[in-house]
N, CA, C and O of each residue as an XYZ file, in Angstrom:
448
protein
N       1.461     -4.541    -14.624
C       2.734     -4.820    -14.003
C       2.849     -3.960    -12.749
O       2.502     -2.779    -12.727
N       3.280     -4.517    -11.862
C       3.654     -3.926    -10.236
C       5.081     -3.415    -10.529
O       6.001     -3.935    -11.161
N       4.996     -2.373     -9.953
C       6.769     -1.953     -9.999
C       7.133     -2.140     -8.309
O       6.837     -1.220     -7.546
N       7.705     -3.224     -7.857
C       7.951     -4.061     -6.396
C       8.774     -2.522     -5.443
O       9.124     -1.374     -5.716
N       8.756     -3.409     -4.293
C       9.167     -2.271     -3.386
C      10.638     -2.157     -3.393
O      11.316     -2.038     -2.372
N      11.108     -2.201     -4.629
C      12.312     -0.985     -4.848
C      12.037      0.392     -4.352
O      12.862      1.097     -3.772
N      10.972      0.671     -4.592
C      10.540      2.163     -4.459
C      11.213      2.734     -3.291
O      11.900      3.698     -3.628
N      11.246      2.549     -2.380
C      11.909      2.647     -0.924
C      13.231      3.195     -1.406
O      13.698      4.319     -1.223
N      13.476      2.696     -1.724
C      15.527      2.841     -2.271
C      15.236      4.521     -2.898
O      15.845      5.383     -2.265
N      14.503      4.946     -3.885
C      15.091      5.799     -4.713
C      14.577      7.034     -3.923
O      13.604      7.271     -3.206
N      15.514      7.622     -4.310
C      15.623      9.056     -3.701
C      14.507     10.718     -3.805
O      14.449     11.792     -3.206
N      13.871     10.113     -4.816
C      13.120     10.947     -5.500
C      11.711     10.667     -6.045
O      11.571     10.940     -7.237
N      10.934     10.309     -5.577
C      10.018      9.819     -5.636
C       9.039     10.320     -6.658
O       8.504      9.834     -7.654
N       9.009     11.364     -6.096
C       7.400     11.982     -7.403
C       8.210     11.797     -8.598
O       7.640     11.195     -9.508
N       9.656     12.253     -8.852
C      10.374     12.260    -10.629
C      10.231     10.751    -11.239
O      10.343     10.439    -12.424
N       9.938      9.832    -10.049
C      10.236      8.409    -10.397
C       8.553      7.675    -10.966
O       8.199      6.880    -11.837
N       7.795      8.594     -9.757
C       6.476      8.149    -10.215
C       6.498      8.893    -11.807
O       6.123      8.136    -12.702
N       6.807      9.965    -12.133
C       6.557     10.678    -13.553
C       7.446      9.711    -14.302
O       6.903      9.442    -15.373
N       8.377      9.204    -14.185
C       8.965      8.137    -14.802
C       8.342      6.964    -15.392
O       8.278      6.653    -16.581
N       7.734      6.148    -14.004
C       6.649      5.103    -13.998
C       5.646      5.137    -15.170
O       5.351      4.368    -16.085
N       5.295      6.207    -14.801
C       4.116      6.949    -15.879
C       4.165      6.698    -17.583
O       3.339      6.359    -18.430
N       5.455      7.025    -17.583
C       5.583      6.459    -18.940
C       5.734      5.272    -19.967
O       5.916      5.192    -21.182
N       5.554      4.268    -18.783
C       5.668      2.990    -19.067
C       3.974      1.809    -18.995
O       3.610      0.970    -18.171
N       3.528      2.180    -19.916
C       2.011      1.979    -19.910
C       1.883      0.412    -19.182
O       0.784      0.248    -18.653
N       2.742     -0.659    -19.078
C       2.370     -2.256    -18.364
C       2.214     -1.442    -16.955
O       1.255     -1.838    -16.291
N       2.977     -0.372    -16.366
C       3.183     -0.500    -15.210
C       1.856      0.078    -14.377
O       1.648      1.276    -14.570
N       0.982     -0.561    -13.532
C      -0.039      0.430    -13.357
C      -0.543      0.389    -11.824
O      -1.615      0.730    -11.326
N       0.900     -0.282    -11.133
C       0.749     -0.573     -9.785
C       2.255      0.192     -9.155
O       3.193      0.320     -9.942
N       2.383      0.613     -7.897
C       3.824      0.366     -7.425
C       3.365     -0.140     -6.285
O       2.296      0.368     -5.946
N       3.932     -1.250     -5.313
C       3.849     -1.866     -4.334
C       4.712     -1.129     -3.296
O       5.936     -1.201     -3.404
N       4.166     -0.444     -2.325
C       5.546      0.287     -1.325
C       4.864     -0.107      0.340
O       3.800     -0.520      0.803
N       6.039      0.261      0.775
C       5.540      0.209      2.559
C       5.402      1.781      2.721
O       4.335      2.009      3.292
N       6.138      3.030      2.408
C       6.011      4.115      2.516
C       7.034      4.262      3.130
O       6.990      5.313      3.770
N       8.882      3.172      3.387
C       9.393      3.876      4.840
C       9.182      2.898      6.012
O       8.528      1.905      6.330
N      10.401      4.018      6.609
C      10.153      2.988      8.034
C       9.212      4.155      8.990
O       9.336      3.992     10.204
N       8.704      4.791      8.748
C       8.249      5.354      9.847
C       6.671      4.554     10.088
O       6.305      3.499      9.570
N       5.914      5.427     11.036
C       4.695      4.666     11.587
C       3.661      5.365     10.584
O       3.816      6.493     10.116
N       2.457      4.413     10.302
C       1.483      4.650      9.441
C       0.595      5.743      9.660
O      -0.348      5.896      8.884
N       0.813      6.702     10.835
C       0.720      7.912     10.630
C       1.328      8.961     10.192
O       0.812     10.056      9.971
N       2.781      8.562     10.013
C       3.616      9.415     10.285
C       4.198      9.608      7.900
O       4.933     10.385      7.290
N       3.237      8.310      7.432
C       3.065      8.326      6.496
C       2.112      8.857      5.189
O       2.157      9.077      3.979
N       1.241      8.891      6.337
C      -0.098      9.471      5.452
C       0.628     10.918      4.267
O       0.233     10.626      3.138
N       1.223     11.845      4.221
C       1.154     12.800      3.807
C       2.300     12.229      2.521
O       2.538     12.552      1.357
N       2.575     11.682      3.044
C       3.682     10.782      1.526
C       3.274      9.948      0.907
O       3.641      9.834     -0.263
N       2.308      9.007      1.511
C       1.287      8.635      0.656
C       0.365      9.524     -0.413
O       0.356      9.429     -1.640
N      -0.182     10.158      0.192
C      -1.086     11.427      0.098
C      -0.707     11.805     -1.583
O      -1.346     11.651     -2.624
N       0.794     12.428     -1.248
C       1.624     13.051     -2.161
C       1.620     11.873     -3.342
O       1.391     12.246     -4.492
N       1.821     10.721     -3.134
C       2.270      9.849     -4.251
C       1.337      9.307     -4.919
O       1.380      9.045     -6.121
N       0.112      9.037     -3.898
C      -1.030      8.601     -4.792
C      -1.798     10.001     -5.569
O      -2.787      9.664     -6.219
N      -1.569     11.125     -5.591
C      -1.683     12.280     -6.034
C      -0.881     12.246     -7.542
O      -1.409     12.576     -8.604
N       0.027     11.935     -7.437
C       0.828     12.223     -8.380
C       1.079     10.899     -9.479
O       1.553     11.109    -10.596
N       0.783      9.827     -9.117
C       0.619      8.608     -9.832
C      -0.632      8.977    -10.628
O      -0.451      9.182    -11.828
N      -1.992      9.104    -10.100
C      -3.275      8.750    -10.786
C      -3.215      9.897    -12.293
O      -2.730     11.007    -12.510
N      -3.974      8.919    -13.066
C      -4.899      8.137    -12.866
C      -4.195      7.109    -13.495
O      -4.910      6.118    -13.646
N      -2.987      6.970    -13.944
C      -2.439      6.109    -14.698
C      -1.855      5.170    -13.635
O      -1.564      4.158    -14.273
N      -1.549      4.984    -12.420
C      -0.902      4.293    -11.618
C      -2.090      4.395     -9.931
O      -2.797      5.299     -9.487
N      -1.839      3.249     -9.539
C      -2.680      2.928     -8.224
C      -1.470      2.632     -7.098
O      -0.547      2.053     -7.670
N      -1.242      2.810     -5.942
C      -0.612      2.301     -4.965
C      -0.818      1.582     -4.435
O      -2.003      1.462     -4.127
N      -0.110      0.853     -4.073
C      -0.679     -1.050     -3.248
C       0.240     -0.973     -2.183
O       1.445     -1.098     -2.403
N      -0.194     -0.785     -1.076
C       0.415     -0.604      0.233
C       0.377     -1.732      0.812
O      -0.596     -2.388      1.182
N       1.852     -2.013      0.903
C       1.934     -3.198      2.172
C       3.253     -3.076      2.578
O       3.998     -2.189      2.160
N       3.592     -3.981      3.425
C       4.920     -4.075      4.450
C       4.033     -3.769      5.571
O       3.694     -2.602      5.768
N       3.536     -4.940      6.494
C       3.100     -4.554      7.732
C       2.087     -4.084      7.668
O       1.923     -3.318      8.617
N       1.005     -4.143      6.820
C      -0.035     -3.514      6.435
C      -1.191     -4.321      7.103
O      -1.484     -5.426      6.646
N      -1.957     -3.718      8.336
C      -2.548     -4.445      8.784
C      -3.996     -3.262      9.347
O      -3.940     -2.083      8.997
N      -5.259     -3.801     10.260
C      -6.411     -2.794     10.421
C      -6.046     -1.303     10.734
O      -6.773     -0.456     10.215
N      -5.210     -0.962     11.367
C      -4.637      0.212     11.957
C      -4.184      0.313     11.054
O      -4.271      1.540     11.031
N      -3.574      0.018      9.908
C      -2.698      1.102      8.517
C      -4.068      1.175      7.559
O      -4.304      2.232      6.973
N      -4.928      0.076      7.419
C      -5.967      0.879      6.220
C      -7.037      1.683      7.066
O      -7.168      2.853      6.708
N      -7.895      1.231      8.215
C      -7.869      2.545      8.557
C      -7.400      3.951      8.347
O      -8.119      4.805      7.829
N      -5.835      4.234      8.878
C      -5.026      5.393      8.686
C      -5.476      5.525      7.514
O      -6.557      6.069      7.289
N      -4.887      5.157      6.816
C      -4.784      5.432      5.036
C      -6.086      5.518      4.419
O      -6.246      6.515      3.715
N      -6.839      4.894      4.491
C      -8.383      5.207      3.637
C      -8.698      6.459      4.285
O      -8.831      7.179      3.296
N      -8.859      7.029      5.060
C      -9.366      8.133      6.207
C      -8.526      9.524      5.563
O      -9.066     10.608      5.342
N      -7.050      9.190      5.324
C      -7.016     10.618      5.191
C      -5.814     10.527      3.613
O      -4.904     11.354      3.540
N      -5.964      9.647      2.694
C      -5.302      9.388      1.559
C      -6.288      8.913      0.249
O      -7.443      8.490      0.214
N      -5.635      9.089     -0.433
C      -7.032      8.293     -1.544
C      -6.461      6.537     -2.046
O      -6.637      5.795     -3.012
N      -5.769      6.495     -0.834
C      -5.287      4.692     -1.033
C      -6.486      4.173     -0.832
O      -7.303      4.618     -0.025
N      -6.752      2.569     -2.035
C      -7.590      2.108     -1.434
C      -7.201      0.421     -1.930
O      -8.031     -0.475     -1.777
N      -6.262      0.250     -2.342
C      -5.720     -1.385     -2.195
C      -4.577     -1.493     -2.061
O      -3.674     -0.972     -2.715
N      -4.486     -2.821     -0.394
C      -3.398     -3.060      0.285
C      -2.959     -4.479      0.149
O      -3.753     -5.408      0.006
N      -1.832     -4.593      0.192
C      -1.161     -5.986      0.179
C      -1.045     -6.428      1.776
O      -0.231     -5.742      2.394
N      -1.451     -7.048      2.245
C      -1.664     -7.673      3.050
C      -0.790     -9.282      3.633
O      -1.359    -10.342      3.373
N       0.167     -9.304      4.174
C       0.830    -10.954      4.795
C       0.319    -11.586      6.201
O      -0.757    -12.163      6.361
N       1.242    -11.373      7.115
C       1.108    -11.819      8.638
C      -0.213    -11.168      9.121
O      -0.886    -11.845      9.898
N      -0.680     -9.931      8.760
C      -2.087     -9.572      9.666
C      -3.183    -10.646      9.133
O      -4.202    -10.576      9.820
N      -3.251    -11.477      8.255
C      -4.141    -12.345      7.734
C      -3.684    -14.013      7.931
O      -3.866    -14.880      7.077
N      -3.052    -14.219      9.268
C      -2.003    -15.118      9.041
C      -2.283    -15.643     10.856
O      -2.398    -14.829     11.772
N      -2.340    -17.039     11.012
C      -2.734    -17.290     12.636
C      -1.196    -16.753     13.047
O      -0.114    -16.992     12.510
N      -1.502    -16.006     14.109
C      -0.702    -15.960     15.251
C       0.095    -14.769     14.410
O       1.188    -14.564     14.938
N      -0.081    -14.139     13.545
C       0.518    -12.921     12.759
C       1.426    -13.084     12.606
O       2.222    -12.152     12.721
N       1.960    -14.675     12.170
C       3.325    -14.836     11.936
C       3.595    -15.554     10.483
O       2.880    -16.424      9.985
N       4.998    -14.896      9.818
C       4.771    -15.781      8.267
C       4.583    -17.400      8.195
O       4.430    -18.007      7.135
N       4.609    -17.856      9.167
C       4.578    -19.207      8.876
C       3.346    -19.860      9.339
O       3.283    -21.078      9.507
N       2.247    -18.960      9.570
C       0.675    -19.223     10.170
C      -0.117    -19.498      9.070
O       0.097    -18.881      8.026
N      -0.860    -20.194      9.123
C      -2.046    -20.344      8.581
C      -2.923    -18.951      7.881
O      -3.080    -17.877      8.461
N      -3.304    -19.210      6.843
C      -4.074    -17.963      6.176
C      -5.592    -18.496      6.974
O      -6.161    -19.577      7.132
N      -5.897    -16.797      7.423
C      -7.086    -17.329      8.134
C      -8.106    -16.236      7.720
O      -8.272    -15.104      8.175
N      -9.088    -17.268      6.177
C      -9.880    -17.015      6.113
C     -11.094    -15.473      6.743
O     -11.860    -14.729      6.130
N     -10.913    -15.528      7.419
C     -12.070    -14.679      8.181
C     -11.248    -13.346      8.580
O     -11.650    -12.182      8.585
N     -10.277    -13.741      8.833
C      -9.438    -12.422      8.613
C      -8.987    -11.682      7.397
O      -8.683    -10.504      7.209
N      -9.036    -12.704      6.654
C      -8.892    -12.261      5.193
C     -10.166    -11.216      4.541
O      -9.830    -10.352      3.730
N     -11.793    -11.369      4.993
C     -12.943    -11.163      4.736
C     -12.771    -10.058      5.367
O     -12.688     -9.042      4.677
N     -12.702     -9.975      6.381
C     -12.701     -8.413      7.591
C     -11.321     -7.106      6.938
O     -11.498     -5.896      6.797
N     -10.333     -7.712      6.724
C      -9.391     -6.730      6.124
C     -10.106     -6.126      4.508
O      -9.857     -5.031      4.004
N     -10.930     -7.084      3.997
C     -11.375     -6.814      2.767
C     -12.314     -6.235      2.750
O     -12.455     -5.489      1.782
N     -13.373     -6.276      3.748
C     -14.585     -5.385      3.933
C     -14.130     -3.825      4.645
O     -14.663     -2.744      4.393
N     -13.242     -4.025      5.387
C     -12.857     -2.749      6.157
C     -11.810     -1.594      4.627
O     -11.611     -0.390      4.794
N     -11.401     -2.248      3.514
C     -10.707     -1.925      2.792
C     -11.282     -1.087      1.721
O     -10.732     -0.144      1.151
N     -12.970     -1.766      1.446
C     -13.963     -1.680      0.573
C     -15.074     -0.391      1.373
O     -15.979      0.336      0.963
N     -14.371     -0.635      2.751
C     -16.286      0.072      3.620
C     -16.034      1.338      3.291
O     -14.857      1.698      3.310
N     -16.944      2.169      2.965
C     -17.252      4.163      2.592
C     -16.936      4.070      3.834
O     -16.873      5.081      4.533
C-alpha cells in the first residue's frame, strides 16, 4: 500500500514516517518533497528515506522529471520515481505517453 501525497500536509514528518512504520500493508509513501526546487530538497529527502527504511521506500513524484532523479539518486538513497508529464509529448497531461522517454527515465533511474 502507498500512503498518497497527503504527506505534504502533515507537520511532522519523521513522527509520521515512525507512525507509517507500524502499519505493515504500507511500504511506499508517494511525496513531491514541497514546493521548493529539487535541490533545495535533497536533505529532506535524505532525512526521510533514512528514517523510513527498511520497512518503507519513497516514491518521488510531483514534477519528477531527468533533473530531479539525477538530483536525488546522486546525493539521497531514493531510487523509485513516479513519473507524469516528463514522459508525456509536449510535457503536457494530455500528451501522448512516449515510449522512449519512458525507457530513458528508467535507465537513468536504474544507472550506478
Amino acid at each position: 500500500m502507498t500512503f498518497h501525497r497527503a504527506f505534504e500536509e502533515i507537520d511532522d514528518s519523521l513522527r509520521a514516517i515512525a507512525e507509517l512504520k507500524c502499519h505493515s500493508q504500507i511500504d511506499r509513501i508517494l511525496t513531491s518533497g514541497g514546493g521548493d526546487t529539487w535541490q533545495d530538497k535533497v536533505e529532506r529527502f535524505a532525512a526521510w528515506q533514512q528514517a523510513a527504511q527498511p520497512e518503507i521506500e519513497l516514491l518521488v513524484g510531483g514534477g519528477t522529471d531527468a533533473v530531479a532523479i539525477e538530483v536525488l539518486k546522486s546525493a539521497t538513497g531514493v531510487r523509485e520515481f513516479h513519473v507524469g508529464k516528463a514522459v508525456r509529448e509536449g510535457e503536457s497531461i494530455d500528451g501522448m505517453i512516449l515510449a522512449e522517454r519512458v525507457r530513458e527515465l528508467a535507465d537513468l533511474s536504474t544507472k550506478v
